[in-house]
TIRO-73245 format. One record per atom (N, C-alpha, C, O): residue in three letters; x, y, z. Coordinates in steps of 0.1 Angstrom, whole numbers, plus 5000, padded with zeros to 4 digits. Example, Ala and Ser with C-alpha at 12.3 -4.5 7.8 and 13.67 -1.06 7.14 Angstrom:
2
ALA513249435078 ALA512349555078 ALA513249675078 ALA514249675085 SER512849785071 SER513749895071 SER512950005079 SER513450115080 
This chain:
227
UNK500849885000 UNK500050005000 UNK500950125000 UNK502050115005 UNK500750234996 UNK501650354993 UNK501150435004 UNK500050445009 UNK502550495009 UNK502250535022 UNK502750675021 UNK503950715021 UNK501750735019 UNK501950905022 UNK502850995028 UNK503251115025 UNK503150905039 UNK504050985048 UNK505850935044 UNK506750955052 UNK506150855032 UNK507250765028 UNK508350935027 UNK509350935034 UNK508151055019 UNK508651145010 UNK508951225028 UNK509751315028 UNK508451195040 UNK508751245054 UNK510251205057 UNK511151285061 UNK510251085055 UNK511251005065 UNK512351055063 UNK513051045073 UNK513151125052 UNK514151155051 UNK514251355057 UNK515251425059 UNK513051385057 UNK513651525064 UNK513051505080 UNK513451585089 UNK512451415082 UNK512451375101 UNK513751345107 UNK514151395117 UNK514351225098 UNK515451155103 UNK516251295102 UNK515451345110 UNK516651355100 UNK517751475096 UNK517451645105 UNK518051745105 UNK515751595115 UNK515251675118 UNK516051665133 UNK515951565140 UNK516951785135 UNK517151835145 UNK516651825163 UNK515451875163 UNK516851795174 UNK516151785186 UNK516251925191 UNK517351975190 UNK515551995194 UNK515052145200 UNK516552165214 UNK516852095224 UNK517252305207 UNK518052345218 UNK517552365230 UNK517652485233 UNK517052275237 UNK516352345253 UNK517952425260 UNK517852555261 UNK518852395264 UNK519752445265 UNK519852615262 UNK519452715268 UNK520352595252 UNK520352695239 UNK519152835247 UNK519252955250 UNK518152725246 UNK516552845246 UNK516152905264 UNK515352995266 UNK516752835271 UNK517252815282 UNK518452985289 UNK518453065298 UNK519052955280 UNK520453015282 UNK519453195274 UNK519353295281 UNK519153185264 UNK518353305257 UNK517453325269 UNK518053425274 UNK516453295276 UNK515353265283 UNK516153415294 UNK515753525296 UNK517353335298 UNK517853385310 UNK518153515311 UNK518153585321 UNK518553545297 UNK519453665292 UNK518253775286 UNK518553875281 UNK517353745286 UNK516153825286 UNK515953885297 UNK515954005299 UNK515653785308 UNK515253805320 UNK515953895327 UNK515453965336 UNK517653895323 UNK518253965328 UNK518554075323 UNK519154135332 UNK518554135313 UNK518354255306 UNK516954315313 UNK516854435316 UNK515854235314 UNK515154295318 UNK514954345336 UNK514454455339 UNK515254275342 UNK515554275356 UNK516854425355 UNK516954505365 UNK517454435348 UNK518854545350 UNK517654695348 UNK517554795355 UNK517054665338 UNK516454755334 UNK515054845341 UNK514554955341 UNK514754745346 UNK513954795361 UNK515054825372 UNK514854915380 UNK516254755372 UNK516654835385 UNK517355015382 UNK517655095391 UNK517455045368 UNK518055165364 UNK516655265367 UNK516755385369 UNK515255185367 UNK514455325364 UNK514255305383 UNK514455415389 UNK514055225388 UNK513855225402 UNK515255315412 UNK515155385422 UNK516355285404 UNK517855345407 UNK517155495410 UNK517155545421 UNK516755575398 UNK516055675398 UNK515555715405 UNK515855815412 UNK514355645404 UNK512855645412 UNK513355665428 UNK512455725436 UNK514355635432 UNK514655605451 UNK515655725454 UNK515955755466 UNK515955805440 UNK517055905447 UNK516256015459 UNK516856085467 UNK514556005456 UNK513856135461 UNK513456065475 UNK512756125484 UNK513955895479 UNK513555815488 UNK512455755491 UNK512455645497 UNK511055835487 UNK510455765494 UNK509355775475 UNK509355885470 UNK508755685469 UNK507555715458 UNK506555725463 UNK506155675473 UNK505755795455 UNK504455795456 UNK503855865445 UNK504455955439 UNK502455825443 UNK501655855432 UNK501156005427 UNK500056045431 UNK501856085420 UNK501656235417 UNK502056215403 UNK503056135399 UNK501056285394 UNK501256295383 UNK502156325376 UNK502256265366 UNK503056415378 UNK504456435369 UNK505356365374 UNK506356365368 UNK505156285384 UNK505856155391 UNK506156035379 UNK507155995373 UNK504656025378 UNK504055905370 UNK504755935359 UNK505755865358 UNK504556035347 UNK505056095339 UNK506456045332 UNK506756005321 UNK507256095346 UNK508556115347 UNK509055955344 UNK509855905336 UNK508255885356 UNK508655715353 UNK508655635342 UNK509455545338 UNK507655695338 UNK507455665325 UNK508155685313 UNK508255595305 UNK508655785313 UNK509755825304 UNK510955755308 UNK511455695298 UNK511655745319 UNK513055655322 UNK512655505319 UNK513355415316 UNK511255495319 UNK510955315317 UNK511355345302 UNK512555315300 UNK510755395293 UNK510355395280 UNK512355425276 UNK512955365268 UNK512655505283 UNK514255495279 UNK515155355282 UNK515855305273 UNK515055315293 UNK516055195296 UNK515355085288 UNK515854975289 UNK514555085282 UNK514154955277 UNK514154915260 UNK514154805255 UNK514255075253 UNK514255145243 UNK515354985236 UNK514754905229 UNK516654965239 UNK517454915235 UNK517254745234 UNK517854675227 UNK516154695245 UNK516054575248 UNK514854485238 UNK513754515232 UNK515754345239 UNK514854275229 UNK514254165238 UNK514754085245 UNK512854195235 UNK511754085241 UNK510654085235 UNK510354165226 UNK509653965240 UNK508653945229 UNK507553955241 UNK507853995252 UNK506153915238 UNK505153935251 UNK505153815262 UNK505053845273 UNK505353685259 UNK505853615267 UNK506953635277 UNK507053555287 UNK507953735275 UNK508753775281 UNK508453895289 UNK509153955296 UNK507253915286 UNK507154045298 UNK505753955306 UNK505154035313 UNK505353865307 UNK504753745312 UNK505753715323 UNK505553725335 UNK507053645315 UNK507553565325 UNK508153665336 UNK508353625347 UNK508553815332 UNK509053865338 UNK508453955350 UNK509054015359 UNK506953925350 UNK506153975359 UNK506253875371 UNK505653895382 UNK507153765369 UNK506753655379 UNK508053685382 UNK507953695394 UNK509153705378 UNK510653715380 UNK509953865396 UNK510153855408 UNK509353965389 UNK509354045398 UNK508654065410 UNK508754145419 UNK507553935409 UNK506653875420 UNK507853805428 UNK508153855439 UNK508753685424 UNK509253645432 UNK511053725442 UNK511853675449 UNK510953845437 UNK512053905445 UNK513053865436 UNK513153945427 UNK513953765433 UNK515153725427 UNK515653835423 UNK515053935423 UNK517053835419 UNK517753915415 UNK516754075416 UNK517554175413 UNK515354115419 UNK514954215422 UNK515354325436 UNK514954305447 UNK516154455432 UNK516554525442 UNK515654575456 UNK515754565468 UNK514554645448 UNK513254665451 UNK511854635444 UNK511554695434 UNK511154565450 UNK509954575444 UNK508754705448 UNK508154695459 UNK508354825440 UNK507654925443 UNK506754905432 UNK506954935421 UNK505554865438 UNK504954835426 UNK504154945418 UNK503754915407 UNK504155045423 UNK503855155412 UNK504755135403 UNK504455065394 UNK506155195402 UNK507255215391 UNK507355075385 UNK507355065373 UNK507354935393 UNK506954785388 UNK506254775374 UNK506554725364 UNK505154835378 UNK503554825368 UNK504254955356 UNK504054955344 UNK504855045362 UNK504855135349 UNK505755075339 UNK505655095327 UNK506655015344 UNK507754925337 UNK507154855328 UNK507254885316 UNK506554745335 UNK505754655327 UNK505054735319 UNK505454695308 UNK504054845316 UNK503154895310 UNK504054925297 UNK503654915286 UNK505454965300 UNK505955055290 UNK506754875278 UNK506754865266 UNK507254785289 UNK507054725278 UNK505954705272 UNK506154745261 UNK504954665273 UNK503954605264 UNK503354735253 UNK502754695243 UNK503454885254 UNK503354945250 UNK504354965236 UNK504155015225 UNK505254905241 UNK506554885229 UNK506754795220 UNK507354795209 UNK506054665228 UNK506854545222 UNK505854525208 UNK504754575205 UNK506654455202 UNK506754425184 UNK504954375182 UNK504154435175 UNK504754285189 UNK503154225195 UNK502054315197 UNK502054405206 UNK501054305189 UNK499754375190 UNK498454305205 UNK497554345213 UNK498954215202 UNK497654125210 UNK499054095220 UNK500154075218 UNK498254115232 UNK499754065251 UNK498353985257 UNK497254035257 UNK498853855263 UNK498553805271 UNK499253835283 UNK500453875281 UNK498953825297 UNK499753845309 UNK498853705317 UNK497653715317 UNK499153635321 UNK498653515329 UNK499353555343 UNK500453515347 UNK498453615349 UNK499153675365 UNK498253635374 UNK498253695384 UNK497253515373 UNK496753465386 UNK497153395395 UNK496553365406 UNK498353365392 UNK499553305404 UNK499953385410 UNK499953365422 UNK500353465407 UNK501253555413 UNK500453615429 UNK499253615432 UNK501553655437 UNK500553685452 UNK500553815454 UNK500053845464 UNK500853915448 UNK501054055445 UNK500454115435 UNK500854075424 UNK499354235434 UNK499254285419 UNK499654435420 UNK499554505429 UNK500054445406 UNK500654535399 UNK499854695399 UNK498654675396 UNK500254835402 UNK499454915400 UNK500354935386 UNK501454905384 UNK499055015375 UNK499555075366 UNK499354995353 UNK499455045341 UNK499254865355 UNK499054805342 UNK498554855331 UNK498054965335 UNK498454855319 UNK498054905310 UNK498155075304 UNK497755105292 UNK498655165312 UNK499355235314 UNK499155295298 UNK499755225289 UNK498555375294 UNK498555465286 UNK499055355269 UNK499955365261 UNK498155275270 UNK497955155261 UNK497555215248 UNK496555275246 UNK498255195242 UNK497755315228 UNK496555215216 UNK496355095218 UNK496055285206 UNK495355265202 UNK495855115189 UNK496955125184 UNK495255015186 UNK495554905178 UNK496454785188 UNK496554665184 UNK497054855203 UNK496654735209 UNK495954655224 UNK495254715233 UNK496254545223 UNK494954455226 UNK495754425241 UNK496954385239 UNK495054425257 UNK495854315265 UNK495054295277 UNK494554365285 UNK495054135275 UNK494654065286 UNK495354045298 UNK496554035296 UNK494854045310 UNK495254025322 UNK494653895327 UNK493553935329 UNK494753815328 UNK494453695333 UNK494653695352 UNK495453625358 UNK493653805359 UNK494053785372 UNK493553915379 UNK492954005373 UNK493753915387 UNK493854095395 UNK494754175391 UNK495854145387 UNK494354275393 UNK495454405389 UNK495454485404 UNK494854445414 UNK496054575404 UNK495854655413 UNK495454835416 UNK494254845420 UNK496154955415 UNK495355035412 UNK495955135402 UNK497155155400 UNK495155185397 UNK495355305383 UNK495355225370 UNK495855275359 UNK494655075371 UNK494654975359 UNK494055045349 UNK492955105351 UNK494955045336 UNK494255115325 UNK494555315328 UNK494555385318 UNK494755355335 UNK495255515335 UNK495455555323 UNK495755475315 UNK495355695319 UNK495955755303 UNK495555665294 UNK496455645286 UNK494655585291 UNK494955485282 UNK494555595271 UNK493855695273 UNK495355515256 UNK495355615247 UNK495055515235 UNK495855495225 UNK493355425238 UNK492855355224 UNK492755245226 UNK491855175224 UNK494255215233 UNK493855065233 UNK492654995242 UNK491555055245 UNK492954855245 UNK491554765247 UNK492054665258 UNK492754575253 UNK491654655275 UNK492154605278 UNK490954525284 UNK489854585287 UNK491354385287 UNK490654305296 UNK491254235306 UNK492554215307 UNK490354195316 UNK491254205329 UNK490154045335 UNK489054065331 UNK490153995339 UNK489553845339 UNK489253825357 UNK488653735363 UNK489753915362 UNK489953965379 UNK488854105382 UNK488054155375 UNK489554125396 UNK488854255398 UNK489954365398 UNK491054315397 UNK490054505398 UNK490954585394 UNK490554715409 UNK489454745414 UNK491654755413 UNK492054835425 UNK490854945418 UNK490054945409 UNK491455065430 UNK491055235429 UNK492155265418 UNK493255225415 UNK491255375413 UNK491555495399 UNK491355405386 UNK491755435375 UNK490655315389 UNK490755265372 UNK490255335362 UNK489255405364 UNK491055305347 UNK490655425340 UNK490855565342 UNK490755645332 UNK491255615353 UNK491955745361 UNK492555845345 UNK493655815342 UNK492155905341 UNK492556025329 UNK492955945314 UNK493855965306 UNK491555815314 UNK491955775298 UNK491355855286 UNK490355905290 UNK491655895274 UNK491455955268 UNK490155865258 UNK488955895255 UNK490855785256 UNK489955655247 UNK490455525247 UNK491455495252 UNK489755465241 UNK489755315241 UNK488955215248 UNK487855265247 UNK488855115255 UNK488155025266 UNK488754965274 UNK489954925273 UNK487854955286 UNK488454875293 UNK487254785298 UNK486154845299 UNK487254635302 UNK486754525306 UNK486954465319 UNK488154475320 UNK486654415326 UNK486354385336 UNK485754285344 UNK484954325352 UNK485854195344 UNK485054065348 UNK484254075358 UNK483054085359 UNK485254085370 UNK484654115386 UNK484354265386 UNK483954335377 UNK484654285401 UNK484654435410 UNK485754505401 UNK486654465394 UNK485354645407 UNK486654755409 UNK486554825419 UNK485554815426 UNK487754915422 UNK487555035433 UNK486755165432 UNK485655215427 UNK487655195438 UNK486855325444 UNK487655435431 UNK488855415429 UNK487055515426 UNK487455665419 UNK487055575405 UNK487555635395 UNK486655485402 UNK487055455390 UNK486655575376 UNK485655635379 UNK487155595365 UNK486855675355 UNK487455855365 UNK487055965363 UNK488455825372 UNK488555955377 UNK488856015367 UNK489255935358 UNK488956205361 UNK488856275354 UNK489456185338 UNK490556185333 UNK488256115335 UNK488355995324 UNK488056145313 UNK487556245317 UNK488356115299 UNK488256255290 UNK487356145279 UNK486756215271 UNK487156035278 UNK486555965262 UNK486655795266 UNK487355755275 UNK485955715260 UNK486255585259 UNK485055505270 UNK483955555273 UNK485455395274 UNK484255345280 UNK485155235289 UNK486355215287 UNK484355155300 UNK484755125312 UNK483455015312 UNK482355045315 UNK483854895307 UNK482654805315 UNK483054705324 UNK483954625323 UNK482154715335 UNK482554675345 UNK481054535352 UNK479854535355 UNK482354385349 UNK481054245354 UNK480454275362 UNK479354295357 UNK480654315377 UNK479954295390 UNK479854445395 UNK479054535391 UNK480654465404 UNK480454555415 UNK481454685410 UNK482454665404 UNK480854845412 UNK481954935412 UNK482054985425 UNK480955025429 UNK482954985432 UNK483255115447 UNK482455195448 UNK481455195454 UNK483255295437 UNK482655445439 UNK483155465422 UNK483855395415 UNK482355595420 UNK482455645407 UNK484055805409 UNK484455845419 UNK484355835401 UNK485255945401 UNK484756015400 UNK483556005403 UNK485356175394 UNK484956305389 UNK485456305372 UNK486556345367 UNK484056225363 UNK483856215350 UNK483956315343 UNK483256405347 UNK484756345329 UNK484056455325 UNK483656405309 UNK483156495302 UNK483856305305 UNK483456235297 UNK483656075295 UNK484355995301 UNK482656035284 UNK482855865283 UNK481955815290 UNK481055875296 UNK481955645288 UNK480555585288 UNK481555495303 UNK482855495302 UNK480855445315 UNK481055345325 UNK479655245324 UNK478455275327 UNK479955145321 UNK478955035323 UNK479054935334 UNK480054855334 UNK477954915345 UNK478254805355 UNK476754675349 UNK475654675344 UNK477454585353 UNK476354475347 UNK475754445335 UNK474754365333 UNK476654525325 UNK475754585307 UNK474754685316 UNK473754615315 UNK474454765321 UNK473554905326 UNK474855035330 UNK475755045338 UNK474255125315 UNK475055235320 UNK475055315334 UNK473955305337 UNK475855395344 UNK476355395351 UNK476655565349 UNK476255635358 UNK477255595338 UNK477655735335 UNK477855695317 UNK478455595312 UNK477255785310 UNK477255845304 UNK477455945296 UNK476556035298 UNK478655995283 UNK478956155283 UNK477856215280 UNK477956325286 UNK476856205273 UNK475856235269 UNK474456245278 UNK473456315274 UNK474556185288 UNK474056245301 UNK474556325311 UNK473856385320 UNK476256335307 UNK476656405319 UNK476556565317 UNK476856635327 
């Protein structure tokens, strides 16, 4: 009987076994470029001693993120695995998770990848800042809790979050969406300018809106066109 798969045998047998090693050793050297690179903007971040959340703060973080990383090569799995590198402390100087989350934000804002998965329901810590001024065409899931100011400035993009998300969500987005499975905090849509906010279950409290749509349960909530 003629066997279809005969014209295989000779590029299987000749087929290579996967450098785990190899991919291993790359794996590592990501992680560590990326770990150096949080410690340059945190280096920063600690000369004033103590952080905390003020807007030209935020700003400012953001730009030394968006600098130290400018040179670095990673893909979205790598800012995945690297949320867990900074959950677990390791080679981590300080973990502050404001400047943490803006880090992370500024990768996924950069990297080559339109569509970011983040699978952070393991993790025992969540991130403020996620999504972080997410620009418009791309897409990212959270698989977990977030913590607060999730989605802030977003600028188009579309984020979904499979958890519940801290206070200030949405906090001064211009446009785009955000999603929500569970709960949120308190302020959410604080001085929000455009876009929309739907929210599974429960909201805190509402912000000081001055446009955009907030939906709790599919029932709007705030409305620009009511407000």
């Amino acid at each position: 009987m003629f066997n279809p798969f005969e014209d295989f045998k000779e590029f299987l047998s000749k087929a290579k076994t996967l450098p785990l090693d190899r991919l291993s050793a790359d794996h590592d050297q990501i992680m560590a470029e990326l770990t150096s690179g949080y410690g340059k903007l945190v280096e920063q971040e600690l000369k004033s001693l103590v952080w905390f959340v003020e807007h030209n703060r935020v700003i400012e973080a953001y730009k030394t993120a968006t600098e130290v990383i400018q040179d670095l090569s990673y893909d979205a799995h790598s800012i995945e695995d690297f949320c867990y590198v900074l959950d677990s402390g390791v080679d981590i100087p300080y973990l502050i998770s404001g400047p943490a989350g803006i880090y992370v934000a500024a990768l996924c804002n950069h990297v080559a990848e339109d569509k970011i998965v983040l699978r952070l329901g393991e993790m025992k810590r969540t991130l403020h800042f996620l999504g972080y001024r997410l620009p418009y065409g791309k897409s990212l899931r959270i698989e977990g809790d977030t913590g607060n100011f999730t989605g802030s400035a977003l600028q188009g993009g579309d984020i979904t979050v499979t958890g519940a998300t801290g206070d200030w969500t949405g906090a001064g987005m211009t446009e785009g969406k955000i999603s929500i499975q569970k709960n949120c905090g308190r302020n959410t849509g604080e001085w929000m300018q455009g876009g929309e906010i739907w929210v599974g279950s429960r909201i805190r409290g509402l912000g000081r809106i001055t446009s955009g749509q907030i939906y709790q349960a599919g029932e709007a909530v705030v409305d620009s066109l009511m407000a």
